[in-house]
C-alpha positions as CSV (number, residue, x, y, z in Angstrom):
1,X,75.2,36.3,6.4
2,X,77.9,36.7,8.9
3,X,77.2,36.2,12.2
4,X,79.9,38.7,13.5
5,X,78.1,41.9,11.8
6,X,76.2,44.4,13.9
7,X,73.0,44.2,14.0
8,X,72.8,47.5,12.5
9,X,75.0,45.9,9.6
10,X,72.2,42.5,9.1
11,X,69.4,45.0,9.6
12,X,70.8,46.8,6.5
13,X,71.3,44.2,5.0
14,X,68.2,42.5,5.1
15,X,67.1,45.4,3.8
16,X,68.7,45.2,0.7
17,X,67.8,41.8,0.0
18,X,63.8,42.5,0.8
19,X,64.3,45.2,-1.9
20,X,65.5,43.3,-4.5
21,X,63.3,40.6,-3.9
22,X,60.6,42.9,-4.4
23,X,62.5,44.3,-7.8
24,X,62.4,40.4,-9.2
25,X,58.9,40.3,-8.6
26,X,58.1,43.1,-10.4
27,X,60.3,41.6,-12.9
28,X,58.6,38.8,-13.4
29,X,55.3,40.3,-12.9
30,X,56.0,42.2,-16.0
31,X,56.8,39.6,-18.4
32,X,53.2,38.4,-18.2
33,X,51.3,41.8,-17.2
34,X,50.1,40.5,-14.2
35,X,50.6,38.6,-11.5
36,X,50.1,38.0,-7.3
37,X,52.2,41.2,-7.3
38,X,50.5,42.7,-4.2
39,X,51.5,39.6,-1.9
40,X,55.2,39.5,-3.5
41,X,55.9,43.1,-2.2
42,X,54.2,42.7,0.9
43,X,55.6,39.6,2.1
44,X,59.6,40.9,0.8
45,X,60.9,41.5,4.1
46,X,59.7,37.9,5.7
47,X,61.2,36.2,2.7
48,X,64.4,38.1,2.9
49,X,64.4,37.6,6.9
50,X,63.6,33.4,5.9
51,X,66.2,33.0,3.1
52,X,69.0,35.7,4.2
53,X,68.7,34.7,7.7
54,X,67.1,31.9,9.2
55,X,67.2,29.4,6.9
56,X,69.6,26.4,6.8
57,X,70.7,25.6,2.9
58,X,73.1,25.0,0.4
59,X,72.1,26.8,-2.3
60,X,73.4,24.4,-5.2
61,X,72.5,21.1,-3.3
62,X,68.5,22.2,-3.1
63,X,68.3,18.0,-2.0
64,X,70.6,18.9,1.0
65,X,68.9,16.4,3.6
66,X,70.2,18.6,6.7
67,X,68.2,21.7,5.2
68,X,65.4,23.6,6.5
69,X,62.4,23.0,4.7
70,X,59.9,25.9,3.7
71,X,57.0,24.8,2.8
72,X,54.9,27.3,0.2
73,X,51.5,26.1,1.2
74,X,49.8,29.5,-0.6
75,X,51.0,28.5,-3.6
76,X,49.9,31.5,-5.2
77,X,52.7,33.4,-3.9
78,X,55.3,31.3,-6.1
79,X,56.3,34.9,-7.7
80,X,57.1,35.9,-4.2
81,X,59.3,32.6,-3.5
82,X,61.1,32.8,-6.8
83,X,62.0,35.9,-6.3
84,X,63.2,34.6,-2.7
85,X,65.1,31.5,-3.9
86,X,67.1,33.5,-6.9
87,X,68.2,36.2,-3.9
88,X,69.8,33.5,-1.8
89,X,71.3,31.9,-5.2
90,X,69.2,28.8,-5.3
91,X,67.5,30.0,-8.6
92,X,69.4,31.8,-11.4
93,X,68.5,35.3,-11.9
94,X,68.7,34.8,-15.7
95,X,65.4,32.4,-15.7
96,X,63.6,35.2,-14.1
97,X,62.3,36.5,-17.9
98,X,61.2,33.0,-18.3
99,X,58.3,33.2,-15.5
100,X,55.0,31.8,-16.5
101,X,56.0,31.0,-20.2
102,X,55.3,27.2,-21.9
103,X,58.4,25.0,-20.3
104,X,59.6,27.2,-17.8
105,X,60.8,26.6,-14.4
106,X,58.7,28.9,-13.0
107,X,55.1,28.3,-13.6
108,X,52.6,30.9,-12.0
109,X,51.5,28.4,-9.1
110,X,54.4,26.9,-7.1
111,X,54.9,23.3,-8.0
112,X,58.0,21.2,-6.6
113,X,58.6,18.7,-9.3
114,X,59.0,22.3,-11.4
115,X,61.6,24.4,-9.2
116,X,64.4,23.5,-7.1
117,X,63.8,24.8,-3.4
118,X,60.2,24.3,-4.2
119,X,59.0,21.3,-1.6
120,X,55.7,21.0,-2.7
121,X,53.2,21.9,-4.9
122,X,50.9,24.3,-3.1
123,X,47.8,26.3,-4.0
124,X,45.1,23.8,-2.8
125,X,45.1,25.9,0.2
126,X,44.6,24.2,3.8
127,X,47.3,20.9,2.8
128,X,50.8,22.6,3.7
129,X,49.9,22.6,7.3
130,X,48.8,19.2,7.6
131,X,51.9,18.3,5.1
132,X,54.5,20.1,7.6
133,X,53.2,18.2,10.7
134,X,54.4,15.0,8.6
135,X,57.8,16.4,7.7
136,X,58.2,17.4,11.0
137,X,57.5,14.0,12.2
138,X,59.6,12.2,10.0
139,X,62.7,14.8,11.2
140,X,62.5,13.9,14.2
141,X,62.2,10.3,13.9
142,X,65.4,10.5,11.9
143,X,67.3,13.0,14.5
144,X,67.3,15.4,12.1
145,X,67.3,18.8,13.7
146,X,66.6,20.9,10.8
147,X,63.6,23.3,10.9
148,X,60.1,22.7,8.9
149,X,58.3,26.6,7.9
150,X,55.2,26.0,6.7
151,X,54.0,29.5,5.0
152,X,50.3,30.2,4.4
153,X,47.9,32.8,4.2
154,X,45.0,34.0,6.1
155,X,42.7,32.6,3.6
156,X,44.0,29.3,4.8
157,X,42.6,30.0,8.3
158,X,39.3,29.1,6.6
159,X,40.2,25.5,6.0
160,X,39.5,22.9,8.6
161,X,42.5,20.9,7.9
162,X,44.7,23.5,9.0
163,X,42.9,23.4,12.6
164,X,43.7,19.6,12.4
165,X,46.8,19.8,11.9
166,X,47.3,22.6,14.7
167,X,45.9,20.4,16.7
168,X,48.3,17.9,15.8
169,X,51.3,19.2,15.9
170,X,50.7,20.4,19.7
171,X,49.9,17.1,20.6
172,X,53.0,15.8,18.8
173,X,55.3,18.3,20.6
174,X,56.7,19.2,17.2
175,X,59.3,22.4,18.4
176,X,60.6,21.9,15.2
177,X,57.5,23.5,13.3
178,X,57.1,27.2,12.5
179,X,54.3,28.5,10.7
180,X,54.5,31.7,9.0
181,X,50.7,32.9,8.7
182,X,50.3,36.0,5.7
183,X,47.7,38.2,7.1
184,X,47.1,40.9,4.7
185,X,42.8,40.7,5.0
186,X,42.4,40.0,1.3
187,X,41.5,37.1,-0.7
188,X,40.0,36.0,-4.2
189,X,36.2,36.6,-2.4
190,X,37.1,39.9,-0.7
191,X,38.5,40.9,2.7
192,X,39.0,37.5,4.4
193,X,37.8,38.8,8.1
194,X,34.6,39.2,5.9
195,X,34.6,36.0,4.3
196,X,35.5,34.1,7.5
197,X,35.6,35.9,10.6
198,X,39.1,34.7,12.0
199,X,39.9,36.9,15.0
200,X,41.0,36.8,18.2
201,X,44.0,35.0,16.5
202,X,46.7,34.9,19.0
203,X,44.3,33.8,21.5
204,X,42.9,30.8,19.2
205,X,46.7,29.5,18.3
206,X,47.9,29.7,22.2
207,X,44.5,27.6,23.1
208,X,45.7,25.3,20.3
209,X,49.0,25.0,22.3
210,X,51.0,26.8,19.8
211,X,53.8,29.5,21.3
212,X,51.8,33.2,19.2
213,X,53.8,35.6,18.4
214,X,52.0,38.3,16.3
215,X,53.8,41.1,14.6
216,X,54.3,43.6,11.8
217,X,55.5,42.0,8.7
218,X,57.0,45.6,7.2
219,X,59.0,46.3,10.1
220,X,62.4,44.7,9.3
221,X,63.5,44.0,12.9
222,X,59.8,42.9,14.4
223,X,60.3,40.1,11.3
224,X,64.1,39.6,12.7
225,X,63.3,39.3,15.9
226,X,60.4,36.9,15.6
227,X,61.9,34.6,13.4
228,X,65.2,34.3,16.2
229,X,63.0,34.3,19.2
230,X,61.1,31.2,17.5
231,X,64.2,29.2,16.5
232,X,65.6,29.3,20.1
233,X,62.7,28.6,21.9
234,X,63.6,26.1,25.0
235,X,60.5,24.4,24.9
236,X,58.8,21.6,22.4
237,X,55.8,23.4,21.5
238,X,55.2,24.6,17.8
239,X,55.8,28.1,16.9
240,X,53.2,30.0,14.7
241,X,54.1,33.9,13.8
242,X,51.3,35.6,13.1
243,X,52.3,38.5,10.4
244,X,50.5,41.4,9.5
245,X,51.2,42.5,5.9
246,X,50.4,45.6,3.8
247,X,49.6,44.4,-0.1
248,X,51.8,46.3,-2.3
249,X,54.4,47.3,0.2
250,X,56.8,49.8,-1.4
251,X,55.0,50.8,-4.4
252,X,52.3,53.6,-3.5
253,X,49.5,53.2,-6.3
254,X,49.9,49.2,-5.6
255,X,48.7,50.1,-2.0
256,X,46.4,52.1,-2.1
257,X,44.3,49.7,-4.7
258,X,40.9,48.6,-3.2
259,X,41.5,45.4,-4.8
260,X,44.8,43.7,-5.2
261,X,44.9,39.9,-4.6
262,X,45.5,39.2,-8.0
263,X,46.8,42.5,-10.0
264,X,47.2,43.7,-13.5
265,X,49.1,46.5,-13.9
266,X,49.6,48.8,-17.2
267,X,52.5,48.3,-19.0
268,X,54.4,51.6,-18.6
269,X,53.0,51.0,-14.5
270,X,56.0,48.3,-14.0
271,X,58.8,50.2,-15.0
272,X,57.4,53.2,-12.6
273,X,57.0,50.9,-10.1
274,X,60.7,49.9,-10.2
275,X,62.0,53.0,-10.4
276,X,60.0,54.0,-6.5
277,X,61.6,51.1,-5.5
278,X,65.1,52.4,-6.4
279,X,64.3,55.4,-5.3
280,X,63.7,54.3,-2.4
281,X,66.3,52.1,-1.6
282,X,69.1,54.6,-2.8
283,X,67.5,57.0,-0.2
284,X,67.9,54.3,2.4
285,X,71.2,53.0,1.4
């Protein structure tokens, strides 16, 4: 993105880029009738914010050793990151009927020896933290000032290693960590806050020593904001943005479903779904 456009004009246009990261996901959702649909279109408008913004790459050199690394630790959300990595070119959008199929580059659970731009192979949730804090590390040692996001969801915020590893990286002065935490109150076993109680947040993170910024993860310039204000912090303390999320962002009858972690959807149900989203976005435009 140009750095001389308005911020009217990169508001705009991450708007365009969340929507058709949320079109690719319904894409791909499609070819196998199902799919963690609910946490692609609610986490759009961070992805678009990480990959059409923030993010340091070269699309074609995925290797690039002065990149930013993001970290899919909720590895779950692969359809989501896809969907991501072919908006900012990294993936073709052509492989995007392959998702999920025998010998594809896109398998349903992220896995980096899979997918270029994939760094590792989440899903065990609770290791991307702790995985982070060592690339983080190792940056630094090398004076390599490029960024390491480590994205998770609240389901994670059950895990003890992910405590550890807060812990750590506060102690380790790592200002070149930001964690991107998914909080949409939903996991396999229910709501998580009713799984594992994890509130007050914010105040938990700051006592960890962690600079908290908590936000709304559908509002296009709260994400904007947030992601700036972390990457030009003065100080060396990690950053953690805390993002509320609505599952099924965009797509009414996705929303409004009292369950939705992992979604299967009728087959006519994906083309209508598309067609709100254009709507939508041509009223917008």
């Amino acid at each position: 993105m140009n750095t001389k456009d308005t911020p009217a004009a990169v508001h705009q246009a991450l708007l365009g880029h969340a929507y058709r990261i949320r079109r690719f996901a319904l894409r791909m959702g499609e070819v196998q009738g199902q799919g963690y649909i609910g946490q692609a279109l609610g986490y759009a408008d961070v992805l678009a914010v990480a990959y059409c913004h923030a993010l340091k790459l070269r699309p074609q050199d995925p290797h690039w050793e002065g990149r930013d690394r993001f970290l899919l630790s909720h590895g779950h959300y692969a359809i989501a990151h896809y969907a991501a990595l072919i908006e900012a070119g990294v993936l073709p959008e052509s492989e995007l009927e392959t998702y999920g199929s025998d010998d594809s580059r896109l398998p349903m659970s992220g896995m980096a020896t899979y997918t270029p731009g994939m760094e590792i192979s989440g899903g065990s949730l609770g290791q991307g933290l702790p995985i982070a804090v060592g690339m983080a590390l190792g940056l630094r040692l090398k004076n390599n000032p490029a960024f390491v996001y480590n994205s998770m969801s609240d389901g994670e915020l059950d895990e003890g290693a992910t405590w550890e590893a807060a812990m750590s990286a506060s102690h380790h002065g790592l200002g070149n960590l930001i964690c991107l935490v998914d909080i949409n109150n939903q996991q396999a076993d229910g709501r998580s806050g009713d799984v594992m109680g994890f509130e007050p947040l914010a105040a938990k993170w700051a006592a960890f020593g962690w600079h908290v910024q908590r936000l709304n993860g559908n509002d296009m310039e709260a994400v904007l904001q947030a992601f700036d204000t972390a990457r030009h912090l003065a100080d060396n303390k990690p950053r953690v943005l805390l993002i509320d999320t609505l599952m099924g962002k965009g797509v009414p009858f996705l929303e409004t479903r009292e369950k939705n972690h992992f979604i299967r959807v009728d087959p006519p149900e994906w083309q209508q779904a598309i067609e709100i989203l254009d709507a939508a976005h041509k009223e917008h435009a």
